[in-house]
ZADO-1210 file (C-alpha; in nm, 4 decimals, padded with zeros to 6 digits):
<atoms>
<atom x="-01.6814" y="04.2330" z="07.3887" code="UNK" pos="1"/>
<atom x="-01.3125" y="04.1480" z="07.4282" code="UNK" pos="2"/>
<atom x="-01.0447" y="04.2925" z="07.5701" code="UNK" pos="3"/>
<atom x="-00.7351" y="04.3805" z="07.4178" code="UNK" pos="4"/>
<atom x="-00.5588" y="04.1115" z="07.6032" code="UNK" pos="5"/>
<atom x="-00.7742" y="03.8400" z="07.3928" code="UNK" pos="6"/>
<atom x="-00.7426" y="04.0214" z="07.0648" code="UNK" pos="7"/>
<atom x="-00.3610" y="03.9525" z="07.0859" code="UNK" pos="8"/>
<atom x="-00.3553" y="03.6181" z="07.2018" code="UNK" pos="9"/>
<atom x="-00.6219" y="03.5100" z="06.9088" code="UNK" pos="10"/>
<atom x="-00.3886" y="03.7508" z="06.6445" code="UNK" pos="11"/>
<atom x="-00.0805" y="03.5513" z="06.7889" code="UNK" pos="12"/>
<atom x="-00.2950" y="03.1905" z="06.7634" code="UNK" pos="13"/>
<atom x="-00.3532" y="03.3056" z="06.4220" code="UNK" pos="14"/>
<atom x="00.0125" y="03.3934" z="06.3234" code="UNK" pos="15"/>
<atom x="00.1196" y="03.0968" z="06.5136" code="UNK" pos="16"/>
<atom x="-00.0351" y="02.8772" z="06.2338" code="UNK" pos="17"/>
<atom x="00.2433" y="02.9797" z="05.9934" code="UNK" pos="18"/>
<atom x="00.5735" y="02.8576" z="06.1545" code="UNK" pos="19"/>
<atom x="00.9349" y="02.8353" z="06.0206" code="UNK" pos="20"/>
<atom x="01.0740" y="02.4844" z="05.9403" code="UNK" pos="21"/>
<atom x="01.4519" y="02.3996" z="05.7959" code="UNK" pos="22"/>
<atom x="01.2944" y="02.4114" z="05.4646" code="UNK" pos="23"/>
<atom x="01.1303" y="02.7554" z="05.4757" code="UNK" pos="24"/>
<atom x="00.8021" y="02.9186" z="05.6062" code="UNK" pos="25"/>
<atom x="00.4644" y="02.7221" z="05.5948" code="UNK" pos="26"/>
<atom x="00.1010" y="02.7203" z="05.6790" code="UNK" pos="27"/>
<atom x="-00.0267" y="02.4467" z="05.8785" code="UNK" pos="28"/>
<atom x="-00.4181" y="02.4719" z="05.9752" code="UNK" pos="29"/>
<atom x="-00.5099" y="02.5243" z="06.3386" code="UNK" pos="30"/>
<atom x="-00.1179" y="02.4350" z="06.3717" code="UNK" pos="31"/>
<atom x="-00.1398" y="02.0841" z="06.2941" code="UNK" pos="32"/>
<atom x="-00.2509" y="01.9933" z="05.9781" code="UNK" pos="33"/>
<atom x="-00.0422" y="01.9271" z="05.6599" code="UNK" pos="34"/>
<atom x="00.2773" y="02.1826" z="05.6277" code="UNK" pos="35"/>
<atom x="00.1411" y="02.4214" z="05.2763" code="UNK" pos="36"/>
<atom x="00.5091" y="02.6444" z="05.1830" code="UNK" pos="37"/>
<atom x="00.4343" y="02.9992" z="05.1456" code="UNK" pos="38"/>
<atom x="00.6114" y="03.3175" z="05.1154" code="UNK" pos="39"/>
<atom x="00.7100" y="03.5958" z="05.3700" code="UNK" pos="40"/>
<atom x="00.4664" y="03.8488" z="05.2037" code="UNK" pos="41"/>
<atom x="00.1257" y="03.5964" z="05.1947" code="UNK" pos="42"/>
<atom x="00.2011" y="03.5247" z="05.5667" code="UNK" pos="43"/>
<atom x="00.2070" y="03.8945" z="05.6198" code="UNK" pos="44"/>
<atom x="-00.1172" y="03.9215" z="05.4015" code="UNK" pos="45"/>
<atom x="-00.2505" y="03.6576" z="05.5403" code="UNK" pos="46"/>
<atom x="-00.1976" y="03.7724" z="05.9192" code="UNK" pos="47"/>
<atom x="-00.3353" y="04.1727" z="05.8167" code="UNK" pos="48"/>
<atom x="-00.6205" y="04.0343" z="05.6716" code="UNK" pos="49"/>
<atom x="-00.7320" y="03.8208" z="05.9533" code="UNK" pos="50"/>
<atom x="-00.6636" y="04.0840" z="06.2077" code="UNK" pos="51"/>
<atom x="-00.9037" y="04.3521" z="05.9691" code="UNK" pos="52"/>
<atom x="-01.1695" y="04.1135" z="05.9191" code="UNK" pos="53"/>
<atom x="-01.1992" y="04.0406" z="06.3219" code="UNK" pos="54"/>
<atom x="-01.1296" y="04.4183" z="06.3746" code="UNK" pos="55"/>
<atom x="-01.4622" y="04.4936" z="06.1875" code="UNK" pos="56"/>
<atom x="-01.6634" y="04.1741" z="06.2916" code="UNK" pos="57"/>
<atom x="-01.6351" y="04.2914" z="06.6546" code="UNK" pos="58"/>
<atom x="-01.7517" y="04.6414" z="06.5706" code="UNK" pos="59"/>
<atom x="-02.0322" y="04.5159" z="06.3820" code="UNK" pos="60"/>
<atom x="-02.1709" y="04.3804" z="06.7656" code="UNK" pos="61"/>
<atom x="-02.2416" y="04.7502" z="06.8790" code="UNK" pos="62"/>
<atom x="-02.4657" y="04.8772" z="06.5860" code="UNK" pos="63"/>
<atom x="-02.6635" y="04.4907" z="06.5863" code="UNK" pos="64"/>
<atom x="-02.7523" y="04.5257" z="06.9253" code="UNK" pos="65"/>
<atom x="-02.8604" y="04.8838" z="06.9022" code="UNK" pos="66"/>
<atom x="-03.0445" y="04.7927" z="06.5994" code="UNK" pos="67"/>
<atom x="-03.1984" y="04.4655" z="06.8360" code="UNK" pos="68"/>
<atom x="-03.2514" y="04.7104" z="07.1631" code="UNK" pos="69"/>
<atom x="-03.4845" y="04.9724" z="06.9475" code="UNK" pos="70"/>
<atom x="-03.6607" y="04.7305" z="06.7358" code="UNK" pos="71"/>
<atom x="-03.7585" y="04.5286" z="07.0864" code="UNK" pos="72"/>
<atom x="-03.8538" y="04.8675" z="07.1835" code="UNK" pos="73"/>
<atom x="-04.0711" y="04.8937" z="06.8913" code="UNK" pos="74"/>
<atom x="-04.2275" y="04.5832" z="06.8581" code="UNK" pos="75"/>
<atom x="-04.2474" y="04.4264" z="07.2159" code="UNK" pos="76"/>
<atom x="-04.2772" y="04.7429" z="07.4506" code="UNK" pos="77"/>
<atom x="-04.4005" y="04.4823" z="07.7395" code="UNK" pos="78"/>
<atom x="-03.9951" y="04.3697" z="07.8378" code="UNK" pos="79"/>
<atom x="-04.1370" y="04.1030" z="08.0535" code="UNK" pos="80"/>
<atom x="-04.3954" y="03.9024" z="07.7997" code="UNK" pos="81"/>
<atom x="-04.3030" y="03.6325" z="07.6901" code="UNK" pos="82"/>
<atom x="-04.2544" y="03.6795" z="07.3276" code="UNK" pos="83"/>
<atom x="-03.9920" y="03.9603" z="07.4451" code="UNK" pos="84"/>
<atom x="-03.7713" y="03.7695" z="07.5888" code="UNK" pos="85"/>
<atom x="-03.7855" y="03.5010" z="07.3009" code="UNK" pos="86"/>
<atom x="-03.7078" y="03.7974" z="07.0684" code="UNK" pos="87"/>
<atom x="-03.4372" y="03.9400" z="07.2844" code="UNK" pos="88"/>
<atom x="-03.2757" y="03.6246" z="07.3169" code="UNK" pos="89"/>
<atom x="-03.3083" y="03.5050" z="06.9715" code="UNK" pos="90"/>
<atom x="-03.1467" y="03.8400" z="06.8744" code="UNK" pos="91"/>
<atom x="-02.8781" y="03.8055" z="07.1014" code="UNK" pos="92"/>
<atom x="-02.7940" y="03.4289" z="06.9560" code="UNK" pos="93"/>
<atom x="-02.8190" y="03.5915" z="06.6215" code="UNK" pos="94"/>
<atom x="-02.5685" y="03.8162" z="06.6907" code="UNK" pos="95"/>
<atom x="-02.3348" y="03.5467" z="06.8390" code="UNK" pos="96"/>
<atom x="-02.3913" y="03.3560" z="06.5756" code="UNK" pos="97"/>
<atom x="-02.3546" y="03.5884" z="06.2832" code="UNK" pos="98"/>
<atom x="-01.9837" y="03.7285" z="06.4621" code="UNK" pos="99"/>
<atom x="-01.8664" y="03.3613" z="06.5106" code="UNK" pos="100"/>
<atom x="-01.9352" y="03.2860" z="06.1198" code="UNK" pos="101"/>
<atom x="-01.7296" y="03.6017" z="06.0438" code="UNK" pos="102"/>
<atom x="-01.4697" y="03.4872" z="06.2945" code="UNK" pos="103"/>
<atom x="-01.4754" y="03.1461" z="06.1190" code="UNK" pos="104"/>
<atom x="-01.4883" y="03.2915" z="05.7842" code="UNK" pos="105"/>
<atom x="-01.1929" y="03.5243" z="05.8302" code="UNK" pos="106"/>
<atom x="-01.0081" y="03.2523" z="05.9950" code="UNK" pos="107"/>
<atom x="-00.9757" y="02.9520" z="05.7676" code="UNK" pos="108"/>
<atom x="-00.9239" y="03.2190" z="05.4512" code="UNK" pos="109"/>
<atom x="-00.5645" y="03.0817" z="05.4378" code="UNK" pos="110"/>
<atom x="-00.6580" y="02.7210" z="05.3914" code="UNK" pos="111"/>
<atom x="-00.9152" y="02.8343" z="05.1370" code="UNK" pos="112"/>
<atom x="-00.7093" y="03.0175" z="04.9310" code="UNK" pos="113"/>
<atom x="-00.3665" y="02.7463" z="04.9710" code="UNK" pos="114"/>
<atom x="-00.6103" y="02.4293" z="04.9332" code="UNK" pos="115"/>
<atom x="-00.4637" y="02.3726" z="04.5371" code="UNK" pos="116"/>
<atom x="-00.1125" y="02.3671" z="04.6482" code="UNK" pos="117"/>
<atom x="00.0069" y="02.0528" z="04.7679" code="UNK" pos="118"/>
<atom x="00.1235" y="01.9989" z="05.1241" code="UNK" pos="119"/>
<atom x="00.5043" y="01.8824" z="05.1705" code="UNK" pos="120"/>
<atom x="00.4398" y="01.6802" z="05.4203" code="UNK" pos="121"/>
<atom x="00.2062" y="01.4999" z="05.6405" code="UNK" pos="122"/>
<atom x="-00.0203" y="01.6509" z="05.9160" code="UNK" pos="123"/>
<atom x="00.1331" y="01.6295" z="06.2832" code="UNK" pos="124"/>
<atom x="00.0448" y="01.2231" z="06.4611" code="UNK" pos="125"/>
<atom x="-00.2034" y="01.2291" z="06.7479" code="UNK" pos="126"/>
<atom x="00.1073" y="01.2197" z="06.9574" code="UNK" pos="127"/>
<atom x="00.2690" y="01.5363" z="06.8119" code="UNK" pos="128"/>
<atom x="-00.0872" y="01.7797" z="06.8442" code="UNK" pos="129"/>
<atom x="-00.0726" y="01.6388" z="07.1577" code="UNK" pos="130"/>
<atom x="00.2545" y="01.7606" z="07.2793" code="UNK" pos="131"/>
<atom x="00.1777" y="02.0988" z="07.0955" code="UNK" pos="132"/>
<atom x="-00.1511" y="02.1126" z="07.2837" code="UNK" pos="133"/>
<atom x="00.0226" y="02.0764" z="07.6599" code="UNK" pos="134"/>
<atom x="00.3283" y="02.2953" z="07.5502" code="UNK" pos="135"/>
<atom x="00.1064" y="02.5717" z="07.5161" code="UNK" pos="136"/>
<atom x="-00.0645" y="02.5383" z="07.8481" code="UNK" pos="137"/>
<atom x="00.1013" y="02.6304" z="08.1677" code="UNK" pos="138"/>
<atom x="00.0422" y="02.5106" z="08.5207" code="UNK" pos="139"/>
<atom x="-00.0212" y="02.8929" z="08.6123" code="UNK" pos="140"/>
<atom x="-00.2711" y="02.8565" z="08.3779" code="UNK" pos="141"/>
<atom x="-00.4458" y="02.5408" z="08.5115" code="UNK" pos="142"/>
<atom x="-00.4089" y="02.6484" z="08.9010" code="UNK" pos="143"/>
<atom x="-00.5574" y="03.0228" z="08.7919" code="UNK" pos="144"/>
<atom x="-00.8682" y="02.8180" z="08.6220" code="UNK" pos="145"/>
<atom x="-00.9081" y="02.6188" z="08.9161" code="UNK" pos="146"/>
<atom x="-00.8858" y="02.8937" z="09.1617" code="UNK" pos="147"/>
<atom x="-01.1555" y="03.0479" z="08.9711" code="UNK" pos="148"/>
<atom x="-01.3933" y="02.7635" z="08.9620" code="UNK" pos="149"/>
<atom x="-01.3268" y="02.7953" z="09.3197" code="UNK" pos="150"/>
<atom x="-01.4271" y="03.1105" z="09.3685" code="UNK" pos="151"/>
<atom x="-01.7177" y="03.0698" z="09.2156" code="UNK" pos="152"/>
<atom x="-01.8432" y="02.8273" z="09.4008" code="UNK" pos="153"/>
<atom x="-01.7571" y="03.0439" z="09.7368" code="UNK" pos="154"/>
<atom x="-01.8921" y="03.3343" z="09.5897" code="UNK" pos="155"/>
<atom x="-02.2297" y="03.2696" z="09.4653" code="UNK" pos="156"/>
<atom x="-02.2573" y="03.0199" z="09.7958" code="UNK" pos="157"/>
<atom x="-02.2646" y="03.3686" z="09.9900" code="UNK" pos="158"/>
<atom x="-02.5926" y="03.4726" z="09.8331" code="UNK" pos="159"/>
<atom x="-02.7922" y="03.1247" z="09.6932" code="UNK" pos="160"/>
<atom x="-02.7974" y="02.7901" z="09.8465" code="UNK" pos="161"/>
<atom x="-02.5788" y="02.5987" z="09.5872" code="UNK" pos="162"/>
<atom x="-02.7191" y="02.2062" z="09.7325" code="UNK" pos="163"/>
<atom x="-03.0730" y="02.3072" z="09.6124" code="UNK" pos="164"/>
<atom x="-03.2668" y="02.4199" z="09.3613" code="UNK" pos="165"/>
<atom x="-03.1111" y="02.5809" z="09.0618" code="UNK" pos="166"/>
<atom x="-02.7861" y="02.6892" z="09.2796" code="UNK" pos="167"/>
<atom x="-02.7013" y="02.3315" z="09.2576" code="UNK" pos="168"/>
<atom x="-02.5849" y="02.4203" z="08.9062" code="UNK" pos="169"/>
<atom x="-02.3288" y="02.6953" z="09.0185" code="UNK" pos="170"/>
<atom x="-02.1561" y="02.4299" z="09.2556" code="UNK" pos="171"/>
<atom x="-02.1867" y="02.1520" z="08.9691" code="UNK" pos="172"/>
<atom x="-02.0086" y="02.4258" z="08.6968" code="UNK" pos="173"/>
<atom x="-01.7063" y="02.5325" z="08.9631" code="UNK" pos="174"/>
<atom x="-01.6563" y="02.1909" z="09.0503" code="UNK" pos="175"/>
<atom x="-01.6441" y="02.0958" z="08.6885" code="UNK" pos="176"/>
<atom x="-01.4506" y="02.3886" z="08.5944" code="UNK" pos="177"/>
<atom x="-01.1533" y="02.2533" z="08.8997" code="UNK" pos="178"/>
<atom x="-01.2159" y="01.9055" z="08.8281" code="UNK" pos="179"/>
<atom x="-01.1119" y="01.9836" z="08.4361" code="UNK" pos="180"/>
<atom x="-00.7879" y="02.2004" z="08.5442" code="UNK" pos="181"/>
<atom x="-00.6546" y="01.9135" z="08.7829" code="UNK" pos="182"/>
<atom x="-00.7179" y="01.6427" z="08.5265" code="UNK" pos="183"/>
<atom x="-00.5384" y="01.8473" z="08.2424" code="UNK" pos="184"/>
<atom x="-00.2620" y="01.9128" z="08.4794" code="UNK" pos="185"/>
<atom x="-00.2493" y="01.5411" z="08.5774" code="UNK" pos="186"/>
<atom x="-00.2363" y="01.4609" z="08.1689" code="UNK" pos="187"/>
<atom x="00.0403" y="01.7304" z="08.1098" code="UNK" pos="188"/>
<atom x="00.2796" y="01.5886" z="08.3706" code="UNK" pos="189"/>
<atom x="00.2101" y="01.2116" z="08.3186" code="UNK" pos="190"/>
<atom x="00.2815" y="01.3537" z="07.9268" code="UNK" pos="191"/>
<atom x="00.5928" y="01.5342" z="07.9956" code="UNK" pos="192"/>
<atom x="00.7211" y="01.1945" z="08.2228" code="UNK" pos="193"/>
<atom x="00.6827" y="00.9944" z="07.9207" code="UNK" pos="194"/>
<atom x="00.8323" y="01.2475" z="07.6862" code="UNK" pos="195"/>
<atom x="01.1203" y="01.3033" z="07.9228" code="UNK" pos="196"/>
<atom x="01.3634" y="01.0134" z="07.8569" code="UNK" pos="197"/>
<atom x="01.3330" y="01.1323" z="07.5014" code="UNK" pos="198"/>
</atoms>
């Protein structure tokens, strides 16, 4: 379901939650909430465990959709009746659902288990998430999502007509999808301008 690329950038969003301030090493939730102190070892516990838990939610997709392939097989042997696709499609969303409350699950375990200690400090201002939020995003990034949206467009123009009918959707999602990078660029520089006299 993912490649290896994504596990490691969602393992390093995860580790990135525990950061090293002048007064030690703390947990802050999604990176921004309130700054929880915690030793060298519980980040490393905390970091294994998460990187298990995801290991095995992502293996549990293969054997749930073998289970959901035979027992359509079983039940609906006419693929193209209606009730078969509402069962193969209510199967897949219970499969997406059940890995993203694993995901979920094995992902805010630090904040369940630190939520008795108390924070020493405040959570980051609307201003600070803010600047955390564009300093992880880089123009490559924005220009390669735009790119793609075009591409989209071109490509599926080459075999529907994307002005009518349902293609209309294709052109109205890679549109969206450049219209989204350029305005996030825009926001990231007009940020950085203001920031820079700082």
């Amino acid at each position: 379901m993912f490649g290896n690329a994504h596990f490691d950038r969602l393992r390093q969003t995860f580790a990135d939650q525990f950061s090293v301030g002048e007064q030690g090493l703390f947990y802050r939730k999604y990176q921004r909430g309130a700054p929880i102190r915690v030793s060298h070892s519980e980040r490393d516990e905390f970091v294994a465990a998460f990187n298990k838990r995801i290991r095995y939610a992502t293996w549990s997709i293969f054997p749930a959709s073998v289970g959901l392939i035979l027992l359509l097989v079983w039940r609906t042997p006419d693929a193209d009746s209606a009730i078969a696709q509402i069962a193969m499609w209510g199967g897949i969303a219970a499969i997406l659902l059940s890995f993203m409350a694993m995901y979920y699950w094995a992902w805010n375990a630090p904040s369940r288990e630190l939520e008795r200690r108390t924070p020493e400090g405040p959570a980051l201002t609307r201003e600070g998430a803010r600047a955390l939020a564009f300093s992880k995003i880089t123009y490559g990034q924005l220009l390669i999502a735009a790119l793609m949206g075009a591409g989209l467009i071109w490509k599926k123009s080459t075999e529907i007509d994307v002005f009518h009918g349902w293609g209309v959707a294709w052109l109205a999602f890679g549109v969206g999808l450049v219209v989204l990078a350029g305005v996030q660029a825009i926001r990231k520089w007009c940020f950085n301008q203001k920031r820079a006299p700082e």
